[in-house]
N, C-alpha and C positions, 0 to 999 in steps of 0.2 A: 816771220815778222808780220805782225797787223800792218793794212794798208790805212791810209789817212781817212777811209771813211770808217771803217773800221773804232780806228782812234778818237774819232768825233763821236761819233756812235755811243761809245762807252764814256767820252767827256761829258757829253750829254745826261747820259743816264745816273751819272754821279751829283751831276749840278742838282737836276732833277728829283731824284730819290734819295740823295743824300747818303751812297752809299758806295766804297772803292769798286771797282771792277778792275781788274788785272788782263791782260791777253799775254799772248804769247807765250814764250819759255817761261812767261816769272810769274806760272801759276801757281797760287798761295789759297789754303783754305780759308772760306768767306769768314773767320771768324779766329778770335786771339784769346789768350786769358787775360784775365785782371794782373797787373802788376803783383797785388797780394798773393796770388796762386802760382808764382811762376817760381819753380827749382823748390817747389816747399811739399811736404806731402800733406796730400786734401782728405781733411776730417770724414771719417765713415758720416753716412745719411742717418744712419737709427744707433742706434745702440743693438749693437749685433751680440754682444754676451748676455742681455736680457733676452733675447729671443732664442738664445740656445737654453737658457734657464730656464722662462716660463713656458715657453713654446713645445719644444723638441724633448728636454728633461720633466716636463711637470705636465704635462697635457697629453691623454692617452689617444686621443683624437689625432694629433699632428706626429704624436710619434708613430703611431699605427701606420696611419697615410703614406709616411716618407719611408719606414722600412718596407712598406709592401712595393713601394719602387724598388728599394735598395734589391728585395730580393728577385722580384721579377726582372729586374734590367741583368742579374747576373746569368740569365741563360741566354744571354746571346753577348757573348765576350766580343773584345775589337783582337781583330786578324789581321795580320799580312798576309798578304797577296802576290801575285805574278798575271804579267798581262794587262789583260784592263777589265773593266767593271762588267762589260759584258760577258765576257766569259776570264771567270775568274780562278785563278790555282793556287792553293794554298802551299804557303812557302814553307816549308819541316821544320820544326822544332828546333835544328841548331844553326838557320838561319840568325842572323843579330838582331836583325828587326823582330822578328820572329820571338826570341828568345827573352828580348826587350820588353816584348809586348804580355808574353807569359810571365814575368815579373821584372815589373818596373823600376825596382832598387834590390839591397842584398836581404832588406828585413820583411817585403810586401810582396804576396802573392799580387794578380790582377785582381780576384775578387776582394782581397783589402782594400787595395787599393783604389779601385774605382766604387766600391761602398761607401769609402768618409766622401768621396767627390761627389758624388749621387746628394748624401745628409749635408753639405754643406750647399749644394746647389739649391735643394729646396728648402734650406735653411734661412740661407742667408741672400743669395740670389748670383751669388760669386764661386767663382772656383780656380783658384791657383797653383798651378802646375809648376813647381821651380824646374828646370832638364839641366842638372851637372854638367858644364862644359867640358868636365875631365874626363866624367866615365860615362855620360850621358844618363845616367840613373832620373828618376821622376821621383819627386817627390811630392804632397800634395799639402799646399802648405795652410794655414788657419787665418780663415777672413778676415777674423775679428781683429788677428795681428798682422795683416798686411794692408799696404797702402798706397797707394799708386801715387806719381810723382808728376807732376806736368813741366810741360818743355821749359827751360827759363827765356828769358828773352821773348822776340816779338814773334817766332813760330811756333803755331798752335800743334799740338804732340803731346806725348808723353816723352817723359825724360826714362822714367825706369818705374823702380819698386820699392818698398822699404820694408822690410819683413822687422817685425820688434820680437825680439826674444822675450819670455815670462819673465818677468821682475823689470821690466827696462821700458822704457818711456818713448812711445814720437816727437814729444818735444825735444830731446836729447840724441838728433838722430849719428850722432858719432858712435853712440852705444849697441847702436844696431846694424844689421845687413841689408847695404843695398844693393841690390839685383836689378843688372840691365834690362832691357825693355827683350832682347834678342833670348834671353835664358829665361822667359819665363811666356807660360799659355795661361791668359786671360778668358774665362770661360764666363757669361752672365746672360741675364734675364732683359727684358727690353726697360729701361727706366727713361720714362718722358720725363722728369724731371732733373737728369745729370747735369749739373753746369758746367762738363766737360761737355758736353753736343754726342754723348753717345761714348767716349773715350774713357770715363771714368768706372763708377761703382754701380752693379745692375742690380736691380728691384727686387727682394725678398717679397712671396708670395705670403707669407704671413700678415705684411703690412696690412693691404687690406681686409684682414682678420682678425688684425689686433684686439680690436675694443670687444667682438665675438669671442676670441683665445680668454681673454679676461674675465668674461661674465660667467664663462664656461669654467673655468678656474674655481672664481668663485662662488658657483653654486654648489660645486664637489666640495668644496672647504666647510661651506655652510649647511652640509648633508653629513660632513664627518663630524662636527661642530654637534648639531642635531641629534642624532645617534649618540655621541658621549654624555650630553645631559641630559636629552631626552623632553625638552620643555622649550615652548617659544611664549616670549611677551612682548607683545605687541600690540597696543590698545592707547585707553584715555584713562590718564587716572585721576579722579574725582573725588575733589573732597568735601566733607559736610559742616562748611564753614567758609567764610571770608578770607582769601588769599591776600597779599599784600603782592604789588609785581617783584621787590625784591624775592619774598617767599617762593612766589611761581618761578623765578626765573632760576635759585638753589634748589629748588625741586628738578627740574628739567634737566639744571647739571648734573647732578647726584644720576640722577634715572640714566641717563647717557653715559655717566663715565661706568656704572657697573653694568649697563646692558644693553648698550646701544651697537650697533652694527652689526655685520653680520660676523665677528669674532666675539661679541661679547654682549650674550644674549641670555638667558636660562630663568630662574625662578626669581621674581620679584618678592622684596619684603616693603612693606607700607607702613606707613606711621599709622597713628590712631584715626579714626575717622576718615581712611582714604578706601576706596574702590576702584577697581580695574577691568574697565570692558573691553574686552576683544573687540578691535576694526579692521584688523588685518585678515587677509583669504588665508583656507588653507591651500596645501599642495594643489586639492581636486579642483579647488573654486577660480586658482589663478592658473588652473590649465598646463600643470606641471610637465607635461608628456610633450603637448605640442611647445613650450618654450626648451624641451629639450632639442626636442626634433629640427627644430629652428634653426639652432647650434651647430649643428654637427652636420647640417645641409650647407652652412655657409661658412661655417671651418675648411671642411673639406673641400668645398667647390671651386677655389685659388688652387689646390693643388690638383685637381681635375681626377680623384679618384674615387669610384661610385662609394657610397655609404654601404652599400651591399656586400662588398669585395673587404671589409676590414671587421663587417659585422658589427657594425654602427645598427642601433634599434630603428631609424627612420629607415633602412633599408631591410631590414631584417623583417618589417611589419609586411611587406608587400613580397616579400623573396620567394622565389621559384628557382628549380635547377634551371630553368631555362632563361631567366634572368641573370642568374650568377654567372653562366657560359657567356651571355651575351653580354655583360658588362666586360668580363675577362677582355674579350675580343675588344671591346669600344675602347679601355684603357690603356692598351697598345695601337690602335692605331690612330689615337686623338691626341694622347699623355707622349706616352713613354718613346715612341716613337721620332713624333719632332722634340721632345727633348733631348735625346740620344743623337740628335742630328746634328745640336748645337756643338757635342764633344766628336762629333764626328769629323765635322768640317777643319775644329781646330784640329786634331791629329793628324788630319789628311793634308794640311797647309804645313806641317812640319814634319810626318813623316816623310810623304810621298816622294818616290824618286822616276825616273827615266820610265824602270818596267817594275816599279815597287809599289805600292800602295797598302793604305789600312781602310777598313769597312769592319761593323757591326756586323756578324753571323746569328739572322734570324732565324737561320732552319730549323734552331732548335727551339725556339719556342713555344709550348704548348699551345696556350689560345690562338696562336697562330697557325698552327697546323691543321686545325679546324676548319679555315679559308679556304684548302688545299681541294677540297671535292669543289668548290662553290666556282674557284681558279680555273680546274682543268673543264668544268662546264662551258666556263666562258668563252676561253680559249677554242674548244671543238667549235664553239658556235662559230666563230669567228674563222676559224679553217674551211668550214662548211660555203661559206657566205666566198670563198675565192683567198682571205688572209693568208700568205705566208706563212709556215707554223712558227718560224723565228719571230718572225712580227707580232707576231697571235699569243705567244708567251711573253716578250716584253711585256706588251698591253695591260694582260693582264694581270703584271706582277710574277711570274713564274721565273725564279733562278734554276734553268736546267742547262744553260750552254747552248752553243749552235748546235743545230743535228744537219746531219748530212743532206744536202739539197732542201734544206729548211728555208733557204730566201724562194724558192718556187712556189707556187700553189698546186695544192694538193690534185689529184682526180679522187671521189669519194664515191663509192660504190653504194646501192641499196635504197631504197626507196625516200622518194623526195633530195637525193642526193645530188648537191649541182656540181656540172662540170666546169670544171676550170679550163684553162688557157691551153692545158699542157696534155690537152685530147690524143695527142702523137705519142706521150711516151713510151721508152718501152718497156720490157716485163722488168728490168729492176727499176725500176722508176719508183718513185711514192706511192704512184698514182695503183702499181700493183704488188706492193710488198703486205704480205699477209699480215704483217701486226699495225694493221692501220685500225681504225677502231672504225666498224661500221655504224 
């Protein structure tokens, strides 16, 4: 219980800033829905079916980007484990968690599985996990048809979900399935704009690529367009005679409804006495290259995957082996990484038990195994310097387990070699086991 200065304290602060404060047991979060939002399910932020249409379906840039996630995130599958994170044992195959995790329902491997969740995360910015409460099965269900539900009444929450079947309507939500808040992993993006306070729908990275996805659209439209008729008209057309402005103005419409935009463009016909000069650039003059390169640098850069890595030409113009290795490596530990963290955390806040847990298995990643000489460098350094080798591998990222008298520091033999603490040991000691690395 608050004491009475306490209670003035926050009287005060109320009078003052014009705002509840609460103490004690009956704390409540600073903030409530609108009446109109409460027990109703809250309208998606974009239209998420155009974004799998224009985006993901019709844009070789955004599909490219998110399947080269899809396929790099699938060499380091989520495990069960034993123990704890520091020294971690993987749990057999007819483990249930285990078994669960190697496929998540009766009809999805894990890599089905966690592939639509990958394209729907960088899709749409959502990702929803139904877990069967009968047989615990996962299924991954589609953003564009679910919808989160807020608490009714005066505490701020979520009430559940509302999954809408094809053919069936959110307005009619009798029609559909609602799923509790407990049976379902809400997975999303940061959106500063929720007016849920963070509880609601997360931020598709295409958003701010939209109006870019678009021009990018359609200038392919207007290169396939170009290529079938093979002619552009675009100029002033001029004629040898007094116009009247109704005249000009049926002139203008005519010229526009057969050739105006970029769907409907090709060879002009002119009445008598008119002429047609070219004002429009071509390709070379309006610098066709660099407004491509433009595109496909700021397409991609919301999903954080070099141009180089999908063979995009703005990366392609500058590519070396030694840049393609090196982007590999930056893409994993910038991208894919704390994206993989986000599905990490939720799995681990629902799998984990007593001595059970799940974790991402990066050992097998390629560009990651490349770090491995740069790792075990580090680490010697740091052995050298007095570091514990247990200490000395955390530090530097190494998953290898405790080794035997690993919390000690070493004695290191051979020149510029410093001696540690442990000057007394004896011949089995660290300090004189033959496969120390001089």
């Amino acid at each position: 219980m608050a004491n009475i200065a306490t209670r003035l304290k926050a009287a005060r602060q109320v009078f003052q800033a014009g705002r509840t404060v609460r103490s004690g047991s009956n704390k409540q979060l600073p903030f409530a829905w609108p009446i109109l939002k409460q027990g109703t399910p809250e309208w998606h932020l974009v239209d998420l079916d155009s974004y799998i249409a224009e985006g993901f379906n019709m844009n070789s840039l955004v599909y490219s980007a998110i399947m080269y996630k899809v396929r790099a995130t699938l060499t380091a599958p989520l495990r069960a484990y034993s123990g704890d994170e520091k020294n971690p044992e993987e749990l057999p195959k007819d483990n249930p968690l285990q078994a669960r995790l190697l496929q998540p329902n009766e009809d999805q491997s894990w890599a089905e599985f966690q592939s639509r969740n990958v394209v729907f995360f960088n899709v749409t910015g959502n990702v929803y996990i139904y877990i069967d409460p009968r047989t615990g099965e996962m299924h991954s269900l589609n953003p564009a048809r679910t919808y989160v539900i807020p608490m009714p009444g005066e505490v701020a929450g979520l009430a559940g979900f509302l999954y809408v079947p094809v053919g069936k309507s959110p307005q009619n939500p009798d029609d559909c399935i609602k799923i509790i808040k407990g049976d379902m992993m809400h997975i999303k993006l940061p959106n500063p704009m929720d007016p849920l306070e963070g509880l609601g729908y997360g931020m598709t990275p295409m958003l701010p690529a939209a109006q870019v996805i678009d021009v990018d659209n359609m200038i392919t439209k207007f290169l396939n367009i170009f290529f079938k008729r093979g002619a552009m008209v675009t100029g002033v057309l001029q004629f040898d005679r007094p116009l009247t402005e109704d005249t000009v103005d049926m002139v203008i419409e005519r010229w526009k409804e057969k050739y105006g935009g970029y769907e409907d463009w090709g060879v002009g016909v002119l009445d008598r006495g008119g002429t047609y000069n070219r004002t429009s650039l071509t390709f070379e003059e309006m610098g066709f290259g660099e407004i491509d390169g433009r595109g496909e640098t700021r397409i991609l850069g919301p999903f954080g995957v070099a141009p180089i890595l999908i063979g995009a030409k703005v990366g392609l113009d500058s590519s070396t082996y030694s840049n393609y290795e090196a982007a590999r490596q930056a893409v994993w530990e910038d991208t894919l990484i704390p994206e993989l963290t986000w599905f990490e955390m939720e799995y681990q806040r629902r799998f984990n038990k007593e001595n059970e847990f799940v974790q991402f298995d990066f050992s097998r990643v390629p560009a990651l195994q490349r770090a491995v000489v740069r790792q075990v460098t580090a680490a010697y350094t740091l052995i050298q310097t007095g570091v514990p080798p247990n200490q000395a591998y955390r530090t530097v990222g190494l998953r290898i387990g405790e080794i035997p008298n690993g919390d000690e520091p070493l004695i290191l033999s051979g020149p510029g070699a410093q001696q540690g603490p442990r000057a007394d040991a004896d011949e089995e000691s660290w300090g004189q086991r033959e496969d120390v690395p001089e």
